[in-house]
DRENDO-1510 file (C-alpha; in Angstrom, 1 decimal, always signed):
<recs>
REC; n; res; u; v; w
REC; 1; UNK; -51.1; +42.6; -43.2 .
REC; 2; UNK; -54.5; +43.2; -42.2 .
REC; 3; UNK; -56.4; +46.5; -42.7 .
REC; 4; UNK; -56.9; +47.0; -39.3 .
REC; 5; UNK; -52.7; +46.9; -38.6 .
REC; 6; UNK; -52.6; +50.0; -41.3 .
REC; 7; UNK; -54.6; +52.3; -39.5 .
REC; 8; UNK; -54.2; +51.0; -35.7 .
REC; 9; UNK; -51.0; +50.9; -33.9 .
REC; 10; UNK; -50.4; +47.9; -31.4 .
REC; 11; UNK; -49.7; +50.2; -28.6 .
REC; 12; UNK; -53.0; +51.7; -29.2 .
REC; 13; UNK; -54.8; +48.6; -29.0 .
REC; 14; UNK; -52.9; +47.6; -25.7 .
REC; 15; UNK; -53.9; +50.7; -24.3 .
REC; 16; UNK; -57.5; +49.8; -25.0 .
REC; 17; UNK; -57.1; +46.6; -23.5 .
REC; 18; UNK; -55.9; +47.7; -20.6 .
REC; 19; UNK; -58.0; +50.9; -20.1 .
REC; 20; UNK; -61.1; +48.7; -20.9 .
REC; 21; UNK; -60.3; +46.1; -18.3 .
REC; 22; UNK; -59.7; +48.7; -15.5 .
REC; 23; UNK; -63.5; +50.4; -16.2 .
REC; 24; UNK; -64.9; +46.7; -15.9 .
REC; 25; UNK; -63.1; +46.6; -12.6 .
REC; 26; UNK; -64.0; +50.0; -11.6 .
REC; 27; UNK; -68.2; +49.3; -12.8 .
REC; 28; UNK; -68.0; +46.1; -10.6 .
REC; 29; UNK; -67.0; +48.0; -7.5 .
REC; 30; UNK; -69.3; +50.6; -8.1 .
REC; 31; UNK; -72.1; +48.7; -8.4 .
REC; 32; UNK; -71.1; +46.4; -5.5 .
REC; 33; UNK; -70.5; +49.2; -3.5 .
REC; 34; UNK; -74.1; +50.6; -4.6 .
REC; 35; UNK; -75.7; +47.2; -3.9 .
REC; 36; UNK; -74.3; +47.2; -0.2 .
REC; 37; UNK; -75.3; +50.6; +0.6 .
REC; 38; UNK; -78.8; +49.9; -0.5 .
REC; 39; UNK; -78.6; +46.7; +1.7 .
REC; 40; UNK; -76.7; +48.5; +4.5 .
REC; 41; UNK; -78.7; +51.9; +4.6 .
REC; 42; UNK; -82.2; +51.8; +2.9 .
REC; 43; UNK; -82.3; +47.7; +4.1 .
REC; 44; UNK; -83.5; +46.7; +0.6 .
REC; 45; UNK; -82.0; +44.4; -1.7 .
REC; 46; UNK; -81.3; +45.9; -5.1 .
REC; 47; UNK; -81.6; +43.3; -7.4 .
REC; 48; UNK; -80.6; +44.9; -10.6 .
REC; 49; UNK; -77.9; +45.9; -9.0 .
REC; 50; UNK; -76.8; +42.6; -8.0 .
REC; 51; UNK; -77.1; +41.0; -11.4 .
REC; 52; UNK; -74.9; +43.7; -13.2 .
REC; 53; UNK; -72.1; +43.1; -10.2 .
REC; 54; UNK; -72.1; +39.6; -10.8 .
REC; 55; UNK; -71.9; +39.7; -14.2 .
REC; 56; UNK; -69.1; +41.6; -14.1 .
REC; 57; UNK; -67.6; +39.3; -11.6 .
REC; 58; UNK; -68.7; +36.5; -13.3 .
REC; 59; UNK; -66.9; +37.4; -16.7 .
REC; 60; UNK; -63.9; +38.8; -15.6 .
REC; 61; UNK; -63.0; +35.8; -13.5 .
REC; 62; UNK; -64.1; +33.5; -16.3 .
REC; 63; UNK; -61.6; +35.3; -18.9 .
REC; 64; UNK; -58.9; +35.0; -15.9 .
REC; 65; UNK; -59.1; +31.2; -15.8 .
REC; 66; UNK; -59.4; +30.9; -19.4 .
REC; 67; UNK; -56.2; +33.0; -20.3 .
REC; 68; UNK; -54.9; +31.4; -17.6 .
REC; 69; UNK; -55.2; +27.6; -18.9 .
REC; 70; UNK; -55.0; +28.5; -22.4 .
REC; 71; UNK; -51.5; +30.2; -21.7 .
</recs>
């Protein structure tokens, strides 16, 4: 029995997970949707922008495939 498992309850953890994962989604759509309105509106590219919304992407879909093939 680990320390953590005496203090921490699964179901606790799971909500984490899962609360954690929606936020990354949420923080990649903003900052999409932030990217296109600079592009859109102002007729800039926001750069900065761009690299936080791809790393976002870019992670997520990489720990898709690799639960997906590990699984």
């Amino acid at each position: 029995m680990s320390l953590l498992s005496r203090f921490v309850d699964e179901r606790f953890l799971e909500h984490r997970r899962r609360s954690t994962s929606v936020a990354g989604i949420c923080g990649g759509y903003v900052a999409i949707g932030l990217f296109a309105w600079h592009y859109y509106v102002d007729g800039f590219w926001s750069w900065d922008l761009l690299a936080v919304a791809l790393t976002i992407v870019i992670v997520k879909t990489s720990l898709m495939v690799w639960s997906f093939l590990t699984a």
